[in-house]
C-alpha positions in Angstrom: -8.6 70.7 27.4 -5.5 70.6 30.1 -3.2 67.4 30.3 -4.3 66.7 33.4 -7.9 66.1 32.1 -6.9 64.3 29.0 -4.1 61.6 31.6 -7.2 60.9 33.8 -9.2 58.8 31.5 -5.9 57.0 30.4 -4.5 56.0 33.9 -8.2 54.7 34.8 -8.2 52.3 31.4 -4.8 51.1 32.1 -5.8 50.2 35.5 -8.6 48.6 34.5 -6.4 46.6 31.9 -4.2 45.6 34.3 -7.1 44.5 36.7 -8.4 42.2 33.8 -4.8 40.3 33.9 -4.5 40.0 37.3 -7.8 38.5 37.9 -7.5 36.0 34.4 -7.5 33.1 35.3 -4.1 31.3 34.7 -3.8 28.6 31.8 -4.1 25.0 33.2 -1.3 22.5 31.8 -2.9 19.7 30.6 -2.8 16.3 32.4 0.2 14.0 30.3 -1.5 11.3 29.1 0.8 8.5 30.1 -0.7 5.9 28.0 0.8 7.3 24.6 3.7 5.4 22.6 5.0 5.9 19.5 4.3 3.7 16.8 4.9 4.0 13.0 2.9 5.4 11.0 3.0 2.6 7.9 2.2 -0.7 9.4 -1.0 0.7 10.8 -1.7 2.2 6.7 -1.1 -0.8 5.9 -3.4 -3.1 7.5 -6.4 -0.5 7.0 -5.5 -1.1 3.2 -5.4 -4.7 3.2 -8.8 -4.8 4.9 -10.3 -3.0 2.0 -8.6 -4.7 -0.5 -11.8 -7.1 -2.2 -11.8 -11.0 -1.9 -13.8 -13.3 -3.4 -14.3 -16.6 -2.1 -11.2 -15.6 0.3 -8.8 -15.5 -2.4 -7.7 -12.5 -4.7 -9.1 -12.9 -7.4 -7.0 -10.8 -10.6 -9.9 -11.5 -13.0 -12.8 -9.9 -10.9 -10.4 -7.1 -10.1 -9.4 -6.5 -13.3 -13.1 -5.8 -14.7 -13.8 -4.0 -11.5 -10.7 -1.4 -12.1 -11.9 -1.1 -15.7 -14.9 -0.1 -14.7 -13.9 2.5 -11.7 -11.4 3.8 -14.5 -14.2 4.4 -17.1 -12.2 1.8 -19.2 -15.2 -0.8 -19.5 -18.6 -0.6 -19.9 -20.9 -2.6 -18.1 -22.0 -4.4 -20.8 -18.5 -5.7 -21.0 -18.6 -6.8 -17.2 -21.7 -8.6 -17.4 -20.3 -10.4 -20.8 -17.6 -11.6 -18.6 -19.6 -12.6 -16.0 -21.6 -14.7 -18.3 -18.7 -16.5 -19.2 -17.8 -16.9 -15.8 -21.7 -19.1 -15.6 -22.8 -16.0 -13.3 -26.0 -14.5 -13.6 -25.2 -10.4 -13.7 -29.2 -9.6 -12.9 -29.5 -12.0 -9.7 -26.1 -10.8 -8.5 -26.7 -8.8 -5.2 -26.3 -4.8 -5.3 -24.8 -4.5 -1.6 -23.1 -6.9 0.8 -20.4 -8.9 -1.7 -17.2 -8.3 -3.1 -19.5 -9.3 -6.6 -21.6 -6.2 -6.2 -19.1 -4.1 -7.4 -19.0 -6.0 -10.7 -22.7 -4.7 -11.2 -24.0 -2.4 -8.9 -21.9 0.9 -10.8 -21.1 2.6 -7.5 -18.0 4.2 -8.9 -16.7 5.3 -5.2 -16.5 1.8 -4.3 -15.4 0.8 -7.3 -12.5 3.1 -7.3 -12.0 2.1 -3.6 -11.5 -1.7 -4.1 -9.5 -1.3 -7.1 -6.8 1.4 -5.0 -6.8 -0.8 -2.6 -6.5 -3.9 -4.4 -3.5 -2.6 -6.8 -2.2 -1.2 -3.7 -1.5 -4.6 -1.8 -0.7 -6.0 -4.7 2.7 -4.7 -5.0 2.9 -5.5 -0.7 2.3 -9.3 -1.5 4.2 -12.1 -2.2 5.4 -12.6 -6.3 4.7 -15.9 -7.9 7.8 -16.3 -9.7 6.0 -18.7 -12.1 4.0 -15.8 -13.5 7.7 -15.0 -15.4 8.8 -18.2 -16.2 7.9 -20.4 -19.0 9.3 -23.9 -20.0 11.5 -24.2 -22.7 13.4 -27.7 -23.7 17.6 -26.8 -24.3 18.4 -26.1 -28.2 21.1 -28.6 -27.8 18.9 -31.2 -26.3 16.5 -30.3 -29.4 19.1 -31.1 -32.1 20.3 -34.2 -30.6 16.4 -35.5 -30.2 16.3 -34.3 -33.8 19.9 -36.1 -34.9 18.2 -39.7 -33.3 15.3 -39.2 -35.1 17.2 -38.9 -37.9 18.7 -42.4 -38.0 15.6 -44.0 -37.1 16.2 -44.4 -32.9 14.0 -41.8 -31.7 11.0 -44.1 -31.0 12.6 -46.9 -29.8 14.5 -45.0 -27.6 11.9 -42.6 -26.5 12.8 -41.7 -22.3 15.9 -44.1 -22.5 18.4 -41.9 -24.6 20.9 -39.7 -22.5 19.4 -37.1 -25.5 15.5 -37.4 -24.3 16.3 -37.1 -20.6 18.3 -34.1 -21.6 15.5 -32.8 -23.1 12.9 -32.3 -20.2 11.7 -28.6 -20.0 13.2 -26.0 -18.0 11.7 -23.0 -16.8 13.0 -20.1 -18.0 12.2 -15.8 -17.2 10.0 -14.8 -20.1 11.7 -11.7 -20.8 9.1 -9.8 -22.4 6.2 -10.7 -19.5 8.6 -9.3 -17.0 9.3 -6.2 -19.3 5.8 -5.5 -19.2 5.5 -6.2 -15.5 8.5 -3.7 -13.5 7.4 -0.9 -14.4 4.2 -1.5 -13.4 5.6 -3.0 -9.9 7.8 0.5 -9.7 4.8 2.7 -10.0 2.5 1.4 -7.6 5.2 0.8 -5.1 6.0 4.7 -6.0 2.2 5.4 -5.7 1.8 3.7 -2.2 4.7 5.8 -1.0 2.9 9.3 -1.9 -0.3 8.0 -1.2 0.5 6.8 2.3 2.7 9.9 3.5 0.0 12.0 2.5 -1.8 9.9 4.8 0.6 9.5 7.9 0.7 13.0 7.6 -2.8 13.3 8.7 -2.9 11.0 11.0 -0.1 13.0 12.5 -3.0 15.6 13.2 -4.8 13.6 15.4 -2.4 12.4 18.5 -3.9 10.4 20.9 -5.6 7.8 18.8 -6.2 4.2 19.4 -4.9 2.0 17.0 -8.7 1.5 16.3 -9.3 5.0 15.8 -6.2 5.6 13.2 -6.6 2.6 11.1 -10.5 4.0 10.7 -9.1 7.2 9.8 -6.7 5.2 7.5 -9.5 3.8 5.9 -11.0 6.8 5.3 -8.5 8.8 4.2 -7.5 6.1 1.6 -11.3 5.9 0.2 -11.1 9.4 -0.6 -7.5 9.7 -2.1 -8.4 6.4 -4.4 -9.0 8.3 -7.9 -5.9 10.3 -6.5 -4.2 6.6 -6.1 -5.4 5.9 -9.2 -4.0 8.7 -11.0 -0.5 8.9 -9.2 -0.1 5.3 -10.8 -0.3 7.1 -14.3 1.7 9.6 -13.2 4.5 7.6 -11.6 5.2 5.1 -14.7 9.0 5.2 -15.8 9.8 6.9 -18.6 9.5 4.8 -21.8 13.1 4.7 -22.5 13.6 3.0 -19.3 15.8 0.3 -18.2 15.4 -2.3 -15.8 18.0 -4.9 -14.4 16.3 -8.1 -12.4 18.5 -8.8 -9.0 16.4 -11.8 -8.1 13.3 -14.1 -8.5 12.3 -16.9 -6.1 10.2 -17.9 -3.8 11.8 -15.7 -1.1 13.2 -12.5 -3.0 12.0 -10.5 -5.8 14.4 -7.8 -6.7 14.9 -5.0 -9.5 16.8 -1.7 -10.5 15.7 0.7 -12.5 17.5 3.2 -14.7 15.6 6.1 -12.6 17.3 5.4 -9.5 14.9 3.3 -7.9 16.0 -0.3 -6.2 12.9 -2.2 -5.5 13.1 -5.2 -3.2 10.4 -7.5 -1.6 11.2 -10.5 1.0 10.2 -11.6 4.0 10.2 -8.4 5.3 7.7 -7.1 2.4 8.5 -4.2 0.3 11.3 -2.2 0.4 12.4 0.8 -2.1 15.2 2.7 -2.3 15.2 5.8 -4.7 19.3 7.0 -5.4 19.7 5.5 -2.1 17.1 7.0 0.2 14.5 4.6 1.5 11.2 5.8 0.1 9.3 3.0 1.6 9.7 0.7 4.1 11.3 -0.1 7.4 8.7 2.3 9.2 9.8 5.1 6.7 8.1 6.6 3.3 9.6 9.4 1.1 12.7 9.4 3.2 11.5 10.0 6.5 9.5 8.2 9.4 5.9 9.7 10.8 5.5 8.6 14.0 2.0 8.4 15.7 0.9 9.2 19.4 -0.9 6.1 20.3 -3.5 5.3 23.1 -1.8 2.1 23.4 -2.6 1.0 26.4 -5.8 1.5 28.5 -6.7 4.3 30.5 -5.6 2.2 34.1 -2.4 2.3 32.6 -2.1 6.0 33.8 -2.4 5.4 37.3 0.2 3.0 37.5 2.7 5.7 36.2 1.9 8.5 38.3 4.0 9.1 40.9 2.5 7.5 44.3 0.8 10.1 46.8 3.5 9.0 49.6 5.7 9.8 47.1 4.5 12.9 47.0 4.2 13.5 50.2 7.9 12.4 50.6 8.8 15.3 48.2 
């Protein structure tokens, strides 16, 4: 066979190739959509979590919650629940199996179960502290001797709320050490937990740009009801070493703050929870594990678009 013969078939197919791309047709940019801003990731994670955290009669309700999580952890039976129940005067067979925060106290849907208790150990460490869960009241040793030394020679009766002794000796709250011992780590793991938890999250709802903030705290809620046993679990996983130290910074009504001998500086005021691990903020201010996730949001309504587009005498003008 000649060259000549075997070039023929070779020019025609790379015509024919080049006919293709000239008559493709050419990619169309797609329209900006001018109605996008940027929003953090976290506040909107946070909210979906808080809205599937149980109430019961409005309020929290640690009791409840606490048999619930036993039960979604495979820590209680049922015939524990419904013990407690009964002491609560509730009625475990004429509670209902769907539509109240009670039916997952007896309705052993372990998905839900697992759900409200993420969700509820969760926001617990994003709410306020009750400082008076640490304290207990205490009346001064030295106020205790001198009550002790009147009673001695016969004054403490006749005296009782008179003597500079007895006034001395009203009780004072005082941080019950061990309750709080018992009570950081816990605090540091779940605040941990919420920060691997949630940027697993964000980082979904990175996926999806163009969201209303609707549509992404749906997702959020989503997302979160399938991670829960993984929740769950990174709690376990996330407890301090046993060895552990802890110093407490502050405990009011305003300001609940701790450091740990890990590295981690846990904070939460009145702008919620903050923590720092050796320095870096893991979560907080917009940010978890040390960086932010920013979302696309359909923010505004579609109309918005047309009031940002250049005008067509503006164009015209061009």
């Amino acid at each position: 066979m000649s060259t000549k013969s075997l070039l023929a078939p070779m020019i025609l197919l790379l015509v024919s190739l080049a006919g293709c791309d000239i008559h493709q047709a050419p990619s169309v940019a797609t329209a900006p959509q001018r109605n996008l801003v940027s929003i953090p990731a976290l506040p909107i994670i946070q909210e979906s979590v808080f809205a599937l955290s149980p109430t019961f009669g409005g309020q929290r309700n640690t009791e409840a919650m606490t048999q619930v999580c036993g039960l979604a952890r495979g820590e209680l039976k049922q015939e524990q629940v419904d013990a407690f129940l009964k002491q609560q005067k509730l009625d475990p067979a004429k509670l209902p199996k769907q539509g109240s925060s009670l039916s997952l106290l007896v309705n052993g849907d372990k998905a839900a179960q697992a759900t409200a208790c993420a969700a509820y150990l969760a926001t617990t460490v994003l709410s306020p502290v009750d400082a008076g869960e640490f304290m207990h009241s205490v009346v001064p040793p030295a106020a205790q001797s001198e009550l002790a030394s009147e009673d001695g020679k016969g004054k403490g009766a006749e005296n009782f709320g008179n003597s500079a002794a007895n006034k001395a000796a009203q009780p004072v709250l005082q941080i019950d050490s061990k309750s709080l011992a018992l009570v950081l780590p816990i605090k540091l793991a779940e605040a941990r937990a919420n920060a691997d938890v949630f940027a697993l999250i964000a980082a979904e709802l990175q996926r999806h740009p163009g969201l209303t903030v609707d549509q992404y705290r749906e997702l959020s809620q989503q997302l979160f009801s399938r991670l829960a046993p993984v929740y769950l679990d990174r709690i376990k996983a996330q407890m301090p070493p046993a060895n552990g130290s802890f110093k407490l910074i502050a405990l009011d009504a305003d300001r609940f703050a701790f450091t740990s001998s890990t590295g981690n500086v846990f904070e939460f005021g009145i702008d919620g929870l903050l923590l720092r691990q050796n320095g870096v903020v893991w979560y907080g201010q917009g940010k978890l594990l040390g960086r932010d996730y920013p979302l696309q949001v359909a923010y505004f309504p579609e109309e918005v678009k047309k009031l940002l587009e250049p005008s067509a005498q503006g164009k015209s003008g061009s």
